[in-house]
FIPA-796368 format. One line per field, with one value per residue (C-alpha): residue number from 1; residue in one letter; x, y, z. Coordinates in steps of 0.05 Angstrom, whole numbers, plus 5000, padded with zeros to 4 digits. Layout:
BEGIN
num = c(NUM/...);
residu = c(a/...);
px = c(X/...);
py = c(Y/...);
pz = c(Z/...);
! end
This chain:
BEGIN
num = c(1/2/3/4/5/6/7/8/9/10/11/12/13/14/15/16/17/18/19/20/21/22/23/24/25/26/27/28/29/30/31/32/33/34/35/36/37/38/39/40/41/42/43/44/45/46/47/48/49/50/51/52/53/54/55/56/57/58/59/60/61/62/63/64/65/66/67/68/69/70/71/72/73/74/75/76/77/78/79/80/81/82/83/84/85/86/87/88/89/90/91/92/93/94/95/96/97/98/99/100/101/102/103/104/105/106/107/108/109/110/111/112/113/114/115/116/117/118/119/120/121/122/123/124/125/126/127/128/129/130/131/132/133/134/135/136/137/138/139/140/141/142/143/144/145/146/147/148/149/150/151/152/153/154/155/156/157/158/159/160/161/162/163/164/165/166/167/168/169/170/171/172/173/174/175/176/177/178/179/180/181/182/183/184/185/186/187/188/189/190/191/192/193/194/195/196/197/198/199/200/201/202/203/204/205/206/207/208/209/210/211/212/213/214/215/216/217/218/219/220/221/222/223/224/225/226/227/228/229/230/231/232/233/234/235/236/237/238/239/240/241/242/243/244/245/246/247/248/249/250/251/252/253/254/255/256/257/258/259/260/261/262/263/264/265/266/267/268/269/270/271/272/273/274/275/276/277/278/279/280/281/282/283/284/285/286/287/288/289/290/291/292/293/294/295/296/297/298/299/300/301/302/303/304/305/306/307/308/309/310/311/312/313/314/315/316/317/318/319/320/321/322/323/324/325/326/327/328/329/330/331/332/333/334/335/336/337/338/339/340/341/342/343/344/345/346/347/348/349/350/351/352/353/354/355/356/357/358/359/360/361/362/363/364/365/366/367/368/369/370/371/372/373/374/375/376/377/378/379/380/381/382/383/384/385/386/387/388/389/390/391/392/393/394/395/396/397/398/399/400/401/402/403/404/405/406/407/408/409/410/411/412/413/414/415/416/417/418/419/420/421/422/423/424/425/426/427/428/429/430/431/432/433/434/435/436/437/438/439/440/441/442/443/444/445/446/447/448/449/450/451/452/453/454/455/456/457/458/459/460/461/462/463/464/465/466/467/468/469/470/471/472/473/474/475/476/477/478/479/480/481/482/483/484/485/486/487/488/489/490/491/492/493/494/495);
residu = c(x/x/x/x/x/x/x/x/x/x/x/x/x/x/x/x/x/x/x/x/x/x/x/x/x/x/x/x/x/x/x/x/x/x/x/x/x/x/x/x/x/x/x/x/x/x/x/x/x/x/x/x/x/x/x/x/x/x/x/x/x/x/x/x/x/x/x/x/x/x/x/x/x/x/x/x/x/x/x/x/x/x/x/x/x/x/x/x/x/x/x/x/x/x/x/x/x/x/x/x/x/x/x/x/x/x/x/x/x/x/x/x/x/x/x/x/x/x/x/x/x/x/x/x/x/x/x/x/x/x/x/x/x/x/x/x/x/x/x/x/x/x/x/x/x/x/x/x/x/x/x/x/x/x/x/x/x/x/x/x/x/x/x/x/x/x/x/x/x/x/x/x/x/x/x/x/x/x/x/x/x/x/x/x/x/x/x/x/x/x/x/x/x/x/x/x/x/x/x/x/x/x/x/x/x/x/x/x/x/x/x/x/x/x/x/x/x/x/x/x/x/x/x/x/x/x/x/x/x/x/x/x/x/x/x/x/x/x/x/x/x/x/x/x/x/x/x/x/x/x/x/x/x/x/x/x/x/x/x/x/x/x/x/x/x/x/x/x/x/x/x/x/x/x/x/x/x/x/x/x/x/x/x/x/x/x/x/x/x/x/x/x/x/x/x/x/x/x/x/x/x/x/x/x/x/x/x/x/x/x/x/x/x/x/x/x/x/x/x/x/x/x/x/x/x/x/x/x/x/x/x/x/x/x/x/x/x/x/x/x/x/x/x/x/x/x/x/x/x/x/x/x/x/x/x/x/x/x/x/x/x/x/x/x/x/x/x/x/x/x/x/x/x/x/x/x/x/x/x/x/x/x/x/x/x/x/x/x/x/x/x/x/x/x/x/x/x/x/x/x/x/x/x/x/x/x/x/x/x/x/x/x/x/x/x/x/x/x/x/x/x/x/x/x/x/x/x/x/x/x/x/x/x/x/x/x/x/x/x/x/x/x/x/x/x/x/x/x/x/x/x/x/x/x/x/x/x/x/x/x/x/x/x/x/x/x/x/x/x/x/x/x/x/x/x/x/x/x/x/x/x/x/x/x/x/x/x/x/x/x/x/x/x/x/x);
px = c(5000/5030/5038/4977/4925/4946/4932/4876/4831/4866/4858/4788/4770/4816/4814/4755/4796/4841/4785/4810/4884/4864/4821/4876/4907/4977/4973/4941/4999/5050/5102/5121/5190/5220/5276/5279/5343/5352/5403/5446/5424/5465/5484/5489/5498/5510/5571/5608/5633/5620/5562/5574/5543/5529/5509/5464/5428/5399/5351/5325/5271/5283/5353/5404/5441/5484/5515/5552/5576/5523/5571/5592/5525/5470/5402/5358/5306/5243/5269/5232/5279/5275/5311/5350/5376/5385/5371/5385/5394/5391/5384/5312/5309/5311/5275/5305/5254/5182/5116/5074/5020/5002/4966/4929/4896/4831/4802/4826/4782/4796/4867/4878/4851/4892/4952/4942/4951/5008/5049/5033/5055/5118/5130/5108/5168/5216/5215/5232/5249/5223/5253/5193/5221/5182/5102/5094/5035/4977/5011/5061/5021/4971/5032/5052/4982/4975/5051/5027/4959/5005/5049/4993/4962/5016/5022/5073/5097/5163/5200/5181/5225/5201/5240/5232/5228/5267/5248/5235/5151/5156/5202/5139/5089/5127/5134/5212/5271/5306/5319/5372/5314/5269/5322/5336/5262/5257/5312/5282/5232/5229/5263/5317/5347/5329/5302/5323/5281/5260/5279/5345/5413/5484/5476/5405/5447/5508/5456/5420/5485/5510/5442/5437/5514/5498/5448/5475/5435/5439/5414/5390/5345/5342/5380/5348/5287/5249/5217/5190/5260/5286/5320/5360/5408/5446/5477/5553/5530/5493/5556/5602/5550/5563/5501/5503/5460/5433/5354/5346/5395/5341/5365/5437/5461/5535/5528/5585/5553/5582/5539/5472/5415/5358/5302/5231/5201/5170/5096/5118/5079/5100/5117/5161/5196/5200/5232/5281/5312/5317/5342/5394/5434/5445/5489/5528/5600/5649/5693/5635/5616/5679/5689/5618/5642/5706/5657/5618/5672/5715/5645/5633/5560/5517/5474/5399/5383/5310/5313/5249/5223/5254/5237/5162/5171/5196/5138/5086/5036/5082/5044/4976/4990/5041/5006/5017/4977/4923/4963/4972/4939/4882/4924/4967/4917/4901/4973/5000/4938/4974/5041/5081/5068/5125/5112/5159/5222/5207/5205/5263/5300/5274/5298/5368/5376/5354/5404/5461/5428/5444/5516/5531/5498/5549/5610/5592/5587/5655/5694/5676/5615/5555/5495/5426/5359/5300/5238/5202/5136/5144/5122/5079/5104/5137/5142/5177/5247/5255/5243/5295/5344/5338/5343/5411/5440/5422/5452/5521/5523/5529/5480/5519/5528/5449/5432/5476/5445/5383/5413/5484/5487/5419/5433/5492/5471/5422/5457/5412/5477/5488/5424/5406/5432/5468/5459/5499/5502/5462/5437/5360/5326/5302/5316/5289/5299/5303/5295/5342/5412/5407/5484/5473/5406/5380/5316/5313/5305/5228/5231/5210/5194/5193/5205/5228/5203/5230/5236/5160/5166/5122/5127/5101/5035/5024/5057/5007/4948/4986/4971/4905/4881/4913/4879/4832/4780/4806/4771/4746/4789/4768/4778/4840/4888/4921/4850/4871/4933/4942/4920/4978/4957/4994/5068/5100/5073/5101/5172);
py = c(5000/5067/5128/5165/5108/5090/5159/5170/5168/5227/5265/5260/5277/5334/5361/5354/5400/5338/5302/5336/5320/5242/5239/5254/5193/5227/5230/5171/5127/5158/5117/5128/5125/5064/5060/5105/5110/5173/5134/5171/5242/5297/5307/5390/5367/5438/5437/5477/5413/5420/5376/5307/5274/5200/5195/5147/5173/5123/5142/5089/5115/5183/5191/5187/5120/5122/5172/5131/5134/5099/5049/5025/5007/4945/4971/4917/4887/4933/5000/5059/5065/5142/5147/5218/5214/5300/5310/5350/5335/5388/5391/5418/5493/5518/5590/5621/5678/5644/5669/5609/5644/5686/5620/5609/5684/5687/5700/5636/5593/5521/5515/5445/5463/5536/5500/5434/5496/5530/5465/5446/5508/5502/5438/5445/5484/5444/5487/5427/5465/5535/5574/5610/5675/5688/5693/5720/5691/5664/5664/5611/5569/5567/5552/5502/5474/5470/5445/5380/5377/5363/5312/5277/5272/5253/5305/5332/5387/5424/5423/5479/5506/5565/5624/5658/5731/5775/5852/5903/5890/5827/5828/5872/5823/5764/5809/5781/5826/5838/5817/5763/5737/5724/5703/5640/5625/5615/5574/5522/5505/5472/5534/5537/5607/5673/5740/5800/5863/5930/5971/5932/5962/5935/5901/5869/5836/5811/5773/5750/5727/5695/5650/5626/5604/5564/5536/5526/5566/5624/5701/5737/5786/5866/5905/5977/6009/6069/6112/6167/6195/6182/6123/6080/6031/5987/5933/5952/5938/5876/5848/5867/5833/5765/5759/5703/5740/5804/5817/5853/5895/5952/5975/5965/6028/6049/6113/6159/6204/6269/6242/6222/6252/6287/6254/6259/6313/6281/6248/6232/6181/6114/6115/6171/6133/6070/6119/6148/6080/6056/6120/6118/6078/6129/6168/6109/6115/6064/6064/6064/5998/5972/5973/5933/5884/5873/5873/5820/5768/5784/5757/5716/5745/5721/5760/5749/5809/5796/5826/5806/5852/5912/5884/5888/5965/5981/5951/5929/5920/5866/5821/5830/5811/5747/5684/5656/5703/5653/5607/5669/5655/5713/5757/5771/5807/5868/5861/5887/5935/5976/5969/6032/6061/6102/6150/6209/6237/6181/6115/6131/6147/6081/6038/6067/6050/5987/5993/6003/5943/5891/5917/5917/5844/5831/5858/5828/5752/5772/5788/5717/5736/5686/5692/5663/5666/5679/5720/5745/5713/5758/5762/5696/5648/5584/5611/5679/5634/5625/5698/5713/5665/5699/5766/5743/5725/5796/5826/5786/5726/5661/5609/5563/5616/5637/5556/5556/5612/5567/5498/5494/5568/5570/5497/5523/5593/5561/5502/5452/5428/5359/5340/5387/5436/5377/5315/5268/5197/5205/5270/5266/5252/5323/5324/5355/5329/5387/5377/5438/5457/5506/5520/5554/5594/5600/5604/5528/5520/5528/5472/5422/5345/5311/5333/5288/5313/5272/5205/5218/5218/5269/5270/5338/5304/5302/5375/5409/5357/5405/5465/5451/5443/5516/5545/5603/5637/5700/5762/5784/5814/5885/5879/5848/5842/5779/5747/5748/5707/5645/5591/5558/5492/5520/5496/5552/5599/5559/5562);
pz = c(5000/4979/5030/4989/5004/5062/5091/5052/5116/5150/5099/5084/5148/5157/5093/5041/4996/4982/4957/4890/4899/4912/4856/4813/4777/4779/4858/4876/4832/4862/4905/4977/5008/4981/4924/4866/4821/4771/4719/4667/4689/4691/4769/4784/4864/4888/4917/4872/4825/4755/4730/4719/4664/4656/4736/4786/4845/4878/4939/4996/5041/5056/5038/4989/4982/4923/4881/4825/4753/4706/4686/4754/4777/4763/4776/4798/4842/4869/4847/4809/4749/4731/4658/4668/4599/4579/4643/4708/4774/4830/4902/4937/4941/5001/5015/5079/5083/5082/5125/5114/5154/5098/5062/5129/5145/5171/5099/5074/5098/5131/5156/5130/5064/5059/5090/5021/4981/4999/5018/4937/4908/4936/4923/4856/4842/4876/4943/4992/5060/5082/5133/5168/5187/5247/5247/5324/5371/5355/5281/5298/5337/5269/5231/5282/5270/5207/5194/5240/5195/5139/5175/5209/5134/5096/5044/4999/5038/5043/5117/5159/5204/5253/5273/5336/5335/5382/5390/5431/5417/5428/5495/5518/5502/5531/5594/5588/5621/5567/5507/5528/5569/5522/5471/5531/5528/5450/5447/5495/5441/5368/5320/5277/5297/5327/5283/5307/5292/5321/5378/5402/5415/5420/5490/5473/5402/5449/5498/5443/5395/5477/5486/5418/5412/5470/5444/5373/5333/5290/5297/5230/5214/5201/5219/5213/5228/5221/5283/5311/5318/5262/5207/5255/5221/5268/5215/5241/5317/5297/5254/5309/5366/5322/5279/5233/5173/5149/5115/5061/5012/5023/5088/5096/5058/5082/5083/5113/5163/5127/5069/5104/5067/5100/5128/5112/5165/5228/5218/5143/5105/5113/5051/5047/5100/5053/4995/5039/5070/5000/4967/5015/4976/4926/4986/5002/4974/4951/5017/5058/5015/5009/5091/5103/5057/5101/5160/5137/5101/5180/5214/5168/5163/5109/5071/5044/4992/4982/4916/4898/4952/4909/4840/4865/4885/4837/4787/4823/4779/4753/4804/4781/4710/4732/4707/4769/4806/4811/4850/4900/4973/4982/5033/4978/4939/5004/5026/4959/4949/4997/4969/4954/4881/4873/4815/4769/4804/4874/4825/4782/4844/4877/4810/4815/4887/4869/4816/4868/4915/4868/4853/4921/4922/4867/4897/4962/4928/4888/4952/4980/5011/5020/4988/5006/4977/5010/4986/5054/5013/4955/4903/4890/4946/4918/4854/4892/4901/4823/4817/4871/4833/4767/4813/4832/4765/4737/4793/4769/4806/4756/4750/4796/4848/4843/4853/4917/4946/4941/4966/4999/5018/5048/5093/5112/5139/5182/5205/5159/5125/5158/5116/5062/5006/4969/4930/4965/5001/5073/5060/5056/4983/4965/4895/4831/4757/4711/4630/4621/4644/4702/4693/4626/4652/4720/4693/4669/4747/4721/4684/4731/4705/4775/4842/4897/4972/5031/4994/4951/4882/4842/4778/4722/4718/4794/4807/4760/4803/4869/4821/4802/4875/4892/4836/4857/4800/4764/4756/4690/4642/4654/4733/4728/4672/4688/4662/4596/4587/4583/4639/4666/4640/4582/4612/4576/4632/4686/4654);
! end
C-alpha cells in the first residue's frame, strides 16, 4: 500500500479540499519512500563541482544512498527506474525567508485546506524546505498547526522550520527582562534560529548572539528600522555583536555620516519613509561599501538580499498581471493593494537604488561573501524563490552561484547542512529532475519534470494535480488584467 492510500483516511476527514488532489490519477499512483534511482542524468549536486554527466542517484527511504557513475552500477530488484537521459539533477530549494502564515489568514478559509495549498505550490516548484522567518503569537502556533495537519496527513509538503522573533515589541508582550531573556526562552523550544528586529541596541544583540551560541543556533534578521525619531540603522553593531545573517539589501546602505541625506520631516507618510531608507543607497560611497564588505567576510555574516522585495517596488503591477497570480493565497491580493506606488522623480530614484542594491549584492558575492535566497513571501510564494534566483544572476552572480544561494548556501547559513543543500550519500532525498541545464540559465530551474520531497516521488503530471488544487477563479478581464493570458495549463507559463 502506497503512503497516498494508506493515509487516505486522515485526509478526508481533515481536509475535504484533498478530495481533488486524491482523485487525481497522477497522485494517487504515486510511490512512497521506498527506492527510486535517477540513471544517466546529469548530476548539478550543488557543491560547487562541475556537473557530471552520465550519473546514478539512487535514493532508499528518505535519503540518498548512492551517488555513482552509470557504468559502475546494476540497477535491479524493486526499484523505480527514473531514465535521466538529457537531464538534470539538483538539490531541493531551500527559501530562507518564508511566512507560511500568509496562506492560512483568517480570509482563507479552513486551515487544513489553505495549508494543502500553499504546501503544493511550493512543492510544485521544487521548494523542499522553508525557513519560516518568524510569524509571532497566535501566528506561529497556526503555523505550528497546520505544519502537523500536513504531517499527520501525509502530504507533499516542504520542511518547515520556525524562527523565533526577538524585538523590543515582542520582549513587551512576553513580559521578558530583556531581550537576552526572552532570547533564553525561544531557544528552549522547536526553532531553527532567532530574528532579530525593532527597537534593540548593541547590549540586547550581544545577549541575544551569547544564548543562541549556547544553544547552537543562528541570529538573523534586520538590521534597521524606522521611528518616531528618526532612520535607525544598526547593521555595524549587529555584525560586530556576532550575527550570523543580514535581511534585506534595502536597508543596509553604508552611508558615511558626512553624506547622510535628510530625512523625511516628522509624521511623514510611511511611505516617504519607505523611499528614503531605499534612496539611501544612492548616498552610500564606495569606501563606505567597500568597509561593510570587510565587515561581513571578517564575521563571516551572510547575507539574504531579498531582491524580489525591490523588484516588486519598483513595478508592482508586475504582480497583478504574473500568470501565476492565481496560484497566490488571498492575503496577497490586500497586502499588495497597499504596496508603495512610487511614481515620476520618487520611482526613478527608487529603480536606481535598486540599481546600486544589486551591485553591492554583486561585489559582496565577488569578495567571497555568502549569498542566500530567501523571498520574505514575495512576490507569488513558491514561485517567489525562482524569481529571487533569476534576481541574483542579473545582479552578476552566475547560474551556479544563484543555485547555491538556494541549496548549499541556504543549509549552511542556518545550520541545515548535515542534511540538506546537496545531492549526496546520507543526506535526505530532496531532489528535483530538471529537463534543462540550470548551469547555462538559471531560469531552466522552472523547468520542473519531477520533484522528489522527503523520499515521495512526484512527477510533472502530479505537480500540475498540486497546482490545480491551489487554483483560485480569476477576475474578468476588465477587473484584472492577468485574466487574459494564458492559463497555466499552458506549461510555457510555468517556465
Amino acid at each position: 500500500m502506497t503512503k497516498w492510500s494508506s493515509c487516505t483516511a486522515t485526509l478526508l476527514r481533515i481536509c475535504p479540499l484533498l478530495l481533488v488532489i486524491m482523485a487525481s490519477p497522477a497522485l494517487a499512483q504515486q510511490p512512497g519512500p521506498g527506492r527510486i534511482a535517477f540513471t544517466n542524468v546529469t548530476l548539478v549536486d550543488g557543491t560547487g563541482a562541475p556537473s557530471q554527466p552520465g550519473m546514478t542517484v539512487v535514493i532508499h527511504g528518505t535519503r540518498i544512498e548512492r551517488v555513482v557513475r552509470s557504468d559502475h552500477i546494476s540497477i535491479g530488484g524493486d526499484v523505480r527506474v527514473v531514465d535521466g537521459r538529457g537531464k538534470y539533477l539538483i538539490p531541493g530549494m531551500i527559501d530562507t525567508h518564508a511566512h507560511f502564515f500568509v496562506w492560512l489568514s483568517p480570509g482563507a478559509g479552513d486551515t487544513a485546506q489553505a495549508a494543502a495549498r500553499g504546501a503544493g505550490v511550493y512543492i510544485a516548484n521544487g521548494v523542499t524546505t522553508l525557513i519560516d522567518a518568524s510569524a509571532r503569537g497566535s501566528r506561529d502556533e497556526t503555523t505550528r498547526r497546520a505544519r502537523a495537519m500536513l504531517q499527520a496527513g501525509g502530504l507533499p509538503m516542504p520542511r518547515i522550520h520556525l524562527s523565533a522573533r526577538v524585538d523590543s515589541l515582542v520582549v513587551n508582550r512576553a513580559r521578558a527582562a530583556n531581550a537576552t531573556e526572552l532570547a533564553r526562552q525561544l531557544l528552549a523550544h522547536d526553532i531553527v534560529g532567532i530574528k532579530i528586529h525593532r527597537g534593540l541596541n548593541a547590549d540586547d544583540l550581544r545577549g541575544i548572539v551569547r544564548e543562541a551560541r549556547n544553544a547552537g543556533r543562528p541570529v538573523y534578521g534586520h538590521t534597521y528600522e524606522w521611528t518616531s525619531t528618526g532612520y535607525h540603522d544598526y547593521t555595524h553593531d549587529a555584525i560586530e555583536a556576532g550575527v550570523n545573517g543580514l535581511f534585506h539589501v534595502l536597508g543596509i546602505a553604508p552611508v558615511h555620516p558626512s553624506r547622510e541625506p535628510a530625512p523625511p520631516p516628522e509624521g511623514a507618510k510611511w511611505e516617504d519613509q519607505w523611499l528614503y531608507g531605499a534612496t539611501r543607497w544612492l548616498h552610500a560611497d564606495s569606501t563606505s561599501v567597500d568597509s561593510l564588505i570587510r565587515q561581513m567576510l571578517v564575521h563571516r555574516t551572510w547575507l539574504q538580499p531579498t531582491l524580489v522585495a525591490e523588484e516588486l517596488t519598483a513595478d508592482v503591477q508586475s504582480y497583478w498581471t504574473d500568470p501565476a497570480w492565481r496560484y497566490a493565497p488571498p492575503e496577497q491580493d490586500s497586502s499588495l493593494t497597499g504596496w508603495p506606488r512610487f511614481q515620476g522623480a520618487d520611482l526613478d530614484n527608487y529603480r536606481a537604488s535598486y540599481g546600486r542594491m544589486k551591485s553591492f549584492v554583486r561585489r559582496f558575492h565577488e569578495a567571497g561573501g555568502m549569498v542566500v535566497a530567501g523571498t520574505d513571501g514575495i512576490r507569488i510564494p513558491g514561485f517567489g524563490l525562482q524569481d529571487e534566483l533569476r534576481l541574483l544572476a542579473q545582479a552578476g552572480l552566475s547560474p551556479m552561484a544563484a543555485l547555491q544561494a538556494a541549496t548549499r548556501n541556504a543549509a549552511r547559513a542556518f545550520g541545515l547542512d548535515r542534511d540538506l543543500g546537496t545531492i549526496e550519500p546520507g543526506k535526505l532525498a530532496d531532489v528535483i529532475l530538471l529537463d534543462a541545464d540550470p548551469l547555462a540559465d538559471i531560469g531552466n530551474t522552472r523547468r520542473i519534470l519531477a520533484v522528489v520531497s522527503n523520499g515521495t516521488y512526484l512527477d510533472r503530471n502530479a505537480l500540475d494535480a498540486l497546482l490545480a488544487a491551489a487554483e483560485r477563479p480569476i477576475p474578468g478581464a476588465i477587473e484584472h488584467p492577468a485574466a487574459s493570458l494564458r492559463r497555466p495549463s499552458d506549461r510555457t507559463t510555468l517556465q
